[in-house]
Backbone atoms as SQL, in Angstrom:
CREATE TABLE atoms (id INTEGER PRIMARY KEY, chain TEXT, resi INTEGER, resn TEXT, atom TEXT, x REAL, y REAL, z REAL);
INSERT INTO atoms VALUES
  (1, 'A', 1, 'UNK', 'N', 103.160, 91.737, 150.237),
  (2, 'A', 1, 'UNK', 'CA', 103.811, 92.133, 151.465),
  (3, 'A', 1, 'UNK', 'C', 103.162, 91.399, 152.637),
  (4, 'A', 2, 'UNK', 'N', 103.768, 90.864, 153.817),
  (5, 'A', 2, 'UNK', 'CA', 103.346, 89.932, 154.824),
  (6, 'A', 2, 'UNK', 'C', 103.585, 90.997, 155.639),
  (7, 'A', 3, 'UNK', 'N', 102.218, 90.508, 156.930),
  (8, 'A', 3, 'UNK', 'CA', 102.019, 91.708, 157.772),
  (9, 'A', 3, 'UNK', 'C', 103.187, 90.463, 159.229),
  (10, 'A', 4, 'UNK', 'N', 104.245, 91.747, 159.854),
  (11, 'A', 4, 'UNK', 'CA', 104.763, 90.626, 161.002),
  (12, 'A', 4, 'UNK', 'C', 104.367, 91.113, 161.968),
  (13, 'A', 5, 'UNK', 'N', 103.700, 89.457, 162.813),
  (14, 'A', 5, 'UNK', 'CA', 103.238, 90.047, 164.077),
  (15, 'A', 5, 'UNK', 'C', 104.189, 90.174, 165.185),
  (16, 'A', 6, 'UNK', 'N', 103.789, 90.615, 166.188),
  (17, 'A', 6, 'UNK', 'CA', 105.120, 90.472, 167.731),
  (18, 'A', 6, 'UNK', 'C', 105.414, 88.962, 167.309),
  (19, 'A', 7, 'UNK', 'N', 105.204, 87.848, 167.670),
  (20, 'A', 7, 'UNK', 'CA', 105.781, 86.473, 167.720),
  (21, 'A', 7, 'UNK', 'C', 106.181, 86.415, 166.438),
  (22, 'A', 8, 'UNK', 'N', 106.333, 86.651, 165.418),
  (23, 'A', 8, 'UNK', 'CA', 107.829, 86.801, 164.702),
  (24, 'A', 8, 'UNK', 'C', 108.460, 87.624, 164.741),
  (25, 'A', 9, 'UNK', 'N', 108.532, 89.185, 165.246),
  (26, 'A', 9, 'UNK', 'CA', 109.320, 90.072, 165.563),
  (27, 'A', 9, 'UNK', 'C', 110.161, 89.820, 166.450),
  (28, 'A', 10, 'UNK', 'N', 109.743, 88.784, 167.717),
  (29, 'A', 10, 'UNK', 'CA', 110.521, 88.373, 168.794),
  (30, 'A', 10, 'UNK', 'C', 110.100, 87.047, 169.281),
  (31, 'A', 11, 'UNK', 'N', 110.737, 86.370, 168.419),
  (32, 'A', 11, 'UNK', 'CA', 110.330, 84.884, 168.364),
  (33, 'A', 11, 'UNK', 'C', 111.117, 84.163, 169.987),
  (34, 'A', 12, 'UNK', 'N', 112.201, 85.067, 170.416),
  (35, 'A', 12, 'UNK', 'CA', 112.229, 84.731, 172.072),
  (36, 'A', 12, 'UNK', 'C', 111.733, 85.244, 172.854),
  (37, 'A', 13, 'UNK', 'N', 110.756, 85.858, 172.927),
  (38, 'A', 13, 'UNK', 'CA', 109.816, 86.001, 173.791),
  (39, 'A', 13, 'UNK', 'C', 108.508, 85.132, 173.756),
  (40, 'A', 14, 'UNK', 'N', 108.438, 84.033, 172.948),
  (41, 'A', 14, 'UNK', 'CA', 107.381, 83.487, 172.665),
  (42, 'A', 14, 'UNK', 'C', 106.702, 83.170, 173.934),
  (43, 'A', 15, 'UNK', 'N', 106.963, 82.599, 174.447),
  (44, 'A', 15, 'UNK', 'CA', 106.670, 81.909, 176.013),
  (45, 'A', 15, 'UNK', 'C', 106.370, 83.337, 176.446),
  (46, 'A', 16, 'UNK', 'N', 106.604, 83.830, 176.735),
  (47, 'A', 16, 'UNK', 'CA', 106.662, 85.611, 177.472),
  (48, 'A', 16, 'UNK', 'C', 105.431, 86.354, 177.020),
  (49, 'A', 17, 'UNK', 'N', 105.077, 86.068, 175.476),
  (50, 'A', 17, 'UNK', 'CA', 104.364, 86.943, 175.338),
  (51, 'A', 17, 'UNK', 'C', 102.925, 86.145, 175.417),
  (52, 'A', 18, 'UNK', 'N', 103.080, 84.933, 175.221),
  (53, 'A', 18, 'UNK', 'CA', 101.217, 83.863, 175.955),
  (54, 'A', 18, 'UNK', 'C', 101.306, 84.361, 176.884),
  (55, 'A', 19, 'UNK', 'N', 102.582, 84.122, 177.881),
  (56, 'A', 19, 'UNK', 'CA', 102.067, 84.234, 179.069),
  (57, 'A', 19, 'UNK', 'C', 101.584, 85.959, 179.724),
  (58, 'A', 20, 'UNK', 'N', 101.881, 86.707, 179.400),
  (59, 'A', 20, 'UNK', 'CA', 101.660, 88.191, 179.816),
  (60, 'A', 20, 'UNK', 'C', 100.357, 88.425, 179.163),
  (61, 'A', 21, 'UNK', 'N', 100.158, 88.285, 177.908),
  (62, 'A', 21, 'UNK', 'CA', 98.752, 88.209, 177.692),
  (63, 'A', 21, 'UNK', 'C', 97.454, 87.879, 178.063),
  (64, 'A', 22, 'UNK', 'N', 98.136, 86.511, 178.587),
  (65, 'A', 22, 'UNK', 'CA', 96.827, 86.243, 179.754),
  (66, 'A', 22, 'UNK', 'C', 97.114, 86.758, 180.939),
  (67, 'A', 23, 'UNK', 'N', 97.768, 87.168, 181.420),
  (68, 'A', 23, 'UNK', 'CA', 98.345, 87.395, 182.981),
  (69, 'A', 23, 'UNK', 'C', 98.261, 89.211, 183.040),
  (70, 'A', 24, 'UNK', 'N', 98.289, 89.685, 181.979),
  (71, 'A', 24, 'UNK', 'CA', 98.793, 91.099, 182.336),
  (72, 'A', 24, 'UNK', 'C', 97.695, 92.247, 181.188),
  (73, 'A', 25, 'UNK', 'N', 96.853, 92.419, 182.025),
  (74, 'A', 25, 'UNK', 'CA', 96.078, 93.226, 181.277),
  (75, 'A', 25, 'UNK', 'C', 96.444, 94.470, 180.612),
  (76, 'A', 26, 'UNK', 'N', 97.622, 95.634, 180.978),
  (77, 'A', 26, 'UNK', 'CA', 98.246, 96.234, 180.153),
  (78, 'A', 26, 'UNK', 'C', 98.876, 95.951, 179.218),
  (79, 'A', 27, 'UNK', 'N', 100.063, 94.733, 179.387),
  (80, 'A', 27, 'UNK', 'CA', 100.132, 94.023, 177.837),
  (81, 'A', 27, 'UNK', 'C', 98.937, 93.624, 176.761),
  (82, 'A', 28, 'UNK', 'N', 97.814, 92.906, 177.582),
  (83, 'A', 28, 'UNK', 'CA', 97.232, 92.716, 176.921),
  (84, 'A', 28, 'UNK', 'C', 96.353, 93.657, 175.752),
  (85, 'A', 29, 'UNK', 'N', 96.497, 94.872, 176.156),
  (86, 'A', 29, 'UNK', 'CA', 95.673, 96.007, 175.700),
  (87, 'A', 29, 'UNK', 'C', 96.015, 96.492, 174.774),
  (88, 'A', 30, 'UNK', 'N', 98.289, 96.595, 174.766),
  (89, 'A', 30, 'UNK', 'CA', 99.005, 97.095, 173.941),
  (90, 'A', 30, 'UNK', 'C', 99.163, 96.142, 172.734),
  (91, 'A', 31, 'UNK', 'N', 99.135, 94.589, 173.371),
  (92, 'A', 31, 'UNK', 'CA', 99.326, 94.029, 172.463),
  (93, 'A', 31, 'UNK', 'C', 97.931, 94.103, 171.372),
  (94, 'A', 32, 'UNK', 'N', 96.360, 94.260, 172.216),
  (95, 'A', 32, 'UNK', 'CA', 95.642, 94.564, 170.902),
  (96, 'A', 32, 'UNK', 'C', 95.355, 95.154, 169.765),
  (97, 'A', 33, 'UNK', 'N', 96.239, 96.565, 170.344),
  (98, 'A', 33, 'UNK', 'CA', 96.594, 98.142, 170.139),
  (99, 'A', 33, 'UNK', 'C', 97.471, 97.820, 168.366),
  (100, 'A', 34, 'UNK', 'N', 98.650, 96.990, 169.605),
  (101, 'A', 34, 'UNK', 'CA', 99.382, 96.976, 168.179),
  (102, 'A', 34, 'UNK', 'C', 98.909, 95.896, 166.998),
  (103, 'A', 35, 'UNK', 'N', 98.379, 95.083, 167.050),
  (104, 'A', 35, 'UNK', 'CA', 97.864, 94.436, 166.316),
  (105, 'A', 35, 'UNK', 'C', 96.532, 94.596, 165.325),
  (106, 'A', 36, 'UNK', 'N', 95.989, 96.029, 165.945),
  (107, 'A', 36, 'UNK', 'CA', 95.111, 96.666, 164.866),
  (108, 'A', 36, 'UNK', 'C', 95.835, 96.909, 164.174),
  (109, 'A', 37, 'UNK', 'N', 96.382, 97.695, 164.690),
  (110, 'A', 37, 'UNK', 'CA', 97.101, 98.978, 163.854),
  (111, 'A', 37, 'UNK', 'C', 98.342, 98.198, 162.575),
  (112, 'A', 38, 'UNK', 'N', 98.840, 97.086, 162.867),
  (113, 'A', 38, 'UNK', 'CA', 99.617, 96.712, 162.500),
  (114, 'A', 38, 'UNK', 'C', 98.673, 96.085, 161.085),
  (115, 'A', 39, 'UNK', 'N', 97.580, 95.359, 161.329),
  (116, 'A', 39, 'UNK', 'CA', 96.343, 94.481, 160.361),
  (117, 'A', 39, 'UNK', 'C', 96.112, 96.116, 159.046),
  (118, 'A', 40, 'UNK', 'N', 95.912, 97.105, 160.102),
  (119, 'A', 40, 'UNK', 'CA', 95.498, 98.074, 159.116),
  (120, 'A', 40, 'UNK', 'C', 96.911, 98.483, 157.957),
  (121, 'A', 41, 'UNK', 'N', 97.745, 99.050, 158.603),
  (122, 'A', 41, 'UNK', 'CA', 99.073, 99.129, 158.112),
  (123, 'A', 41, 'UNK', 'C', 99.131, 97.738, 157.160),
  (124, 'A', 42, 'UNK', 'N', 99.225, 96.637, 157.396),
  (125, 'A', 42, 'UNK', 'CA', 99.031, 95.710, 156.274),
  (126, 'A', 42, 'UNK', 'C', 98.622, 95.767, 154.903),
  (127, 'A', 43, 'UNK', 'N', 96.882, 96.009, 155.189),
  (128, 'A', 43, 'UNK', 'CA', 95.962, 96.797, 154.214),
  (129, 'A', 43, 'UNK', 'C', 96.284, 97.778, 153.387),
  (130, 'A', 44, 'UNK', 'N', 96.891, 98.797, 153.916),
  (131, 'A', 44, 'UNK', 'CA', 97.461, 100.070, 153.408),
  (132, 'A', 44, 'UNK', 'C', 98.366, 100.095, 152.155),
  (133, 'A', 45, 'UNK', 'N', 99.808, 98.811, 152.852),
  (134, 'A', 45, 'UNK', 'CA', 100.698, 98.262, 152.163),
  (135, 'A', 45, 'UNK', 'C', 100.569, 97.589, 150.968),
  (136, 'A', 46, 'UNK', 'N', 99.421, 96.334, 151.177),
  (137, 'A', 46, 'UNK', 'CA', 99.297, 95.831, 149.976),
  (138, 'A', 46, 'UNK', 'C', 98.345, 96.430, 149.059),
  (139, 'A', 47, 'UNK', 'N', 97.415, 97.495, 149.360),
  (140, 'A', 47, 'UNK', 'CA', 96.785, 98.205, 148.629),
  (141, 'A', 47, 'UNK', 'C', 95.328, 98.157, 148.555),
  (142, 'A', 48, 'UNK', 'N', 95.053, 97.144, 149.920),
  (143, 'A', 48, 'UNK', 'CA', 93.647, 96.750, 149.610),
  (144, 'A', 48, 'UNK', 'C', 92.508, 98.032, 150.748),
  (145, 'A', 49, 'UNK', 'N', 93.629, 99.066, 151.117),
  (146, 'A', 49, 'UNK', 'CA', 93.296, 100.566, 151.665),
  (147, 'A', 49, 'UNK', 'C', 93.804, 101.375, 151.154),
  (148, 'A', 50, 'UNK', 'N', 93.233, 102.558, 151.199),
  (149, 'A', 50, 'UNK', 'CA', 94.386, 103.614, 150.413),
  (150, 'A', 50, 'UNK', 'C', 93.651, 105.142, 151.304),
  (151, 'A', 51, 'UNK', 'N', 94.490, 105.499, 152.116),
  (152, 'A', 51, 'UNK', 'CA', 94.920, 106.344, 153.085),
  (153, 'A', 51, 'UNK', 'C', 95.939, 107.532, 152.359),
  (154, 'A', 52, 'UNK', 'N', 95.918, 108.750, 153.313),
  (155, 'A', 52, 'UNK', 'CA', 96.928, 109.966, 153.008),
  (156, 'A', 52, 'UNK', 'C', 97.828, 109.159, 153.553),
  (157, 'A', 53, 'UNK', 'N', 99.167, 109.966, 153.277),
  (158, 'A', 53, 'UNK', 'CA', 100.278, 110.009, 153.767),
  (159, 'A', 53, 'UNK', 'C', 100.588, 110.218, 155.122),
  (160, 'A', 54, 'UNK', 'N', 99.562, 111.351, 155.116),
  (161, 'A', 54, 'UNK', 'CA', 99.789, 111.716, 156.241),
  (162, 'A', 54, 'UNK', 'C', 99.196, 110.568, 157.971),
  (163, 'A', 55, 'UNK', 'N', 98.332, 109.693, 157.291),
  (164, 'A', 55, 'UNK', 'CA', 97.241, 108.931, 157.661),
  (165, 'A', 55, 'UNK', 'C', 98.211, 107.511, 158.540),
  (166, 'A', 56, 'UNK', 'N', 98.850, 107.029, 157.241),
  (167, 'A', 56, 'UNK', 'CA', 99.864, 105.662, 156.808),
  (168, 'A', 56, 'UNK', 'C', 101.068, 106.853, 157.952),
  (169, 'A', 57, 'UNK', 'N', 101.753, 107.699, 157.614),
  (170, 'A', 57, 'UNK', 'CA', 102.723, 107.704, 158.673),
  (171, 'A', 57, 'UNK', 'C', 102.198, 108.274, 160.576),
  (172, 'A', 58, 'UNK', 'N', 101.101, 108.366, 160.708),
  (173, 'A', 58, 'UNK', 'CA', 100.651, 108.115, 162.241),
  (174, 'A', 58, 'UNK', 'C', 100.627, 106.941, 162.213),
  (175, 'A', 59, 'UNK', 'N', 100.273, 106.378, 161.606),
  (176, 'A', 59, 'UNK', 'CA', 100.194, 104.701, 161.793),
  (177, 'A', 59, 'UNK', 'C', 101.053, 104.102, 162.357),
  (178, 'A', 60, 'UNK', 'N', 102.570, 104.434, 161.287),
  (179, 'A', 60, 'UNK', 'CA', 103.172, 103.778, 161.585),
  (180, 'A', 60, 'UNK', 'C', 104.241, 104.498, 162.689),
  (181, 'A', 61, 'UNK', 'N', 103.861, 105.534, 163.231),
  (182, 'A', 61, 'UNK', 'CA', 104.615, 106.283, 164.254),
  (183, 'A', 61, 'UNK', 'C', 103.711, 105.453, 165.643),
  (184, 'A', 62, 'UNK', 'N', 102.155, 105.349, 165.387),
  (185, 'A', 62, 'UNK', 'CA', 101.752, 104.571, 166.868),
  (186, 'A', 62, 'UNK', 'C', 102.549, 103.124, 166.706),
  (187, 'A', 63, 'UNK', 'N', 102.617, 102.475, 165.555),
  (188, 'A', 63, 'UNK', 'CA', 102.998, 101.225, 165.689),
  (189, 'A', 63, 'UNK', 'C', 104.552, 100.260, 166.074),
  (190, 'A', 64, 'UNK', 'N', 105.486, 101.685, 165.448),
  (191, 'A', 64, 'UNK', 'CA', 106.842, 101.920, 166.655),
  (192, 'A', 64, 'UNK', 'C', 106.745, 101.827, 168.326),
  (193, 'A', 65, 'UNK', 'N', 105.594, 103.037, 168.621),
  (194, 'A', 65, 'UNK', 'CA', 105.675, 103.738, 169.960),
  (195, 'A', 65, 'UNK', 'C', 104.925, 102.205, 170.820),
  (196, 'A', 66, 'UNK', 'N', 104.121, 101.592, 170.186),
  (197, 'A', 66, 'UNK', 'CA', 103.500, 100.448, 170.755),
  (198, 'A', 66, 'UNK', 'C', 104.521, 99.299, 171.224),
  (199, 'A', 67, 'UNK', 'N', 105.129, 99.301, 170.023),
  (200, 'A', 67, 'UNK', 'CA', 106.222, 98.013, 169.910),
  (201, 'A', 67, 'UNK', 'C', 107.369, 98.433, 170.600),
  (202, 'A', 68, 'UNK', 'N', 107.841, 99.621, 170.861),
  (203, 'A', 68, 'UNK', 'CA', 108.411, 100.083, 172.426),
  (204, 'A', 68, 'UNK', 'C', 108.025, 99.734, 173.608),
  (205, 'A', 69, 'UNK', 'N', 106.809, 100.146, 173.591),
  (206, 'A', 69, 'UNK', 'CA', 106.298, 99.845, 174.751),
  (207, 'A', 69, 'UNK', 'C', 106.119, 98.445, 175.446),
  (208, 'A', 70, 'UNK', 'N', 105.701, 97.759, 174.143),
  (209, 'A', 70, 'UNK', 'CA', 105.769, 95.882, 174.385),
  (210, 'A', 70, 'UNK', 'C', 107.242, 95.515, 175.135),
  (211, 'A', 71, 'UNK', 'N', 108.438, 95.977, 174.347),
  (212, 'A', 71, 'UNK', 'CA', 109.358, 95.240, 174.111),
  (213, 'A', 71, 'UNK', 'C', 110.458, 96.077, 175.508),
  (214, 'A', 72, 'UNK', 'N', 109.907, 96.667, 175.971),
  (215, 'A', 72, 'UNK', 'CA', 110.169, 97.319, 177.329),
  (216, 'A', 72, 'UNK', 'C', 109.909, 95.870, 178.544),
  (217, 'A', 73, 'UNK', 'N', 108.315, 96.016, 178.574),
  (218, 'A', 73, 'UNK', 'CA', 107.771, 94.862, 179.617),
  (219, 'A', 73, 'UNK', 'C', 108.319, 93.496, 179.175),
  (220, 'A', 74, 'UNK', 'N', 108.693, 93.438, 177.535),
  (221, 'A', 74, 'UNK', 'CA', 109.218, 91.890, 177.528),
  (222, 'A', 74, 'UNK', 'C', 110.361, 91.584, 178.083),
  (223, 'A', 75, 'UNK', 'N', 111.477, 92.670, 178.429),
  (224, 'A', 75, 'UNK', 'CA', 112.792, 92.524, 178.700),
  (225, 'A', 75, 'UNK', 'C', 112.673, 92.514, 180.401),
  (226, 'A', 76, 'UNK', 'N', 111.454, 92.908, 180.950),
  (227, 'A', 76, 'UNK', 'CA', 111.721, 92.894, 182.402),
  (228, 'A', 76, 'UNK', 'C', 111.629, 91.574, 183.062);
């Protein structure tokens, strides 16, 4: 299983999302946010973690609520 980061999730925002990263310290924070969480969720998936259920679905409930939040500031 391949973990996808934002720049293949939204490969038109590419330009958008270098640039807010360096420029915008709340992106920058969310985008670190989601990119743990997303590395861990990876782990989980291919098996090289093994977490509750209950563990794996906060995960992946912050990793929605994150990628909302990104894809909010990317559209402005």
């Amino acid at each position: 299983m391949e973990a996808h980061t934002l720049l293949e999730d939204f490969p038109e925002f590419k330009e958008k999302i270098q640039a807010l990263k360096t420029s915008n310290e709340h992106f920058k924070r969310l985008y670190g946010e989601y990119d743990l969480i997303n590395h861990d969720l990876h782990r989980i998936e291919t098996g090289a973690e093994v977490v509750s259920e209950d563990v794996r679905n906060t995960l992946h409930s912050e990793r929605v609520h994150l990628k909302d939040q990104i894809y909010i500031l990317l559209k402005n």
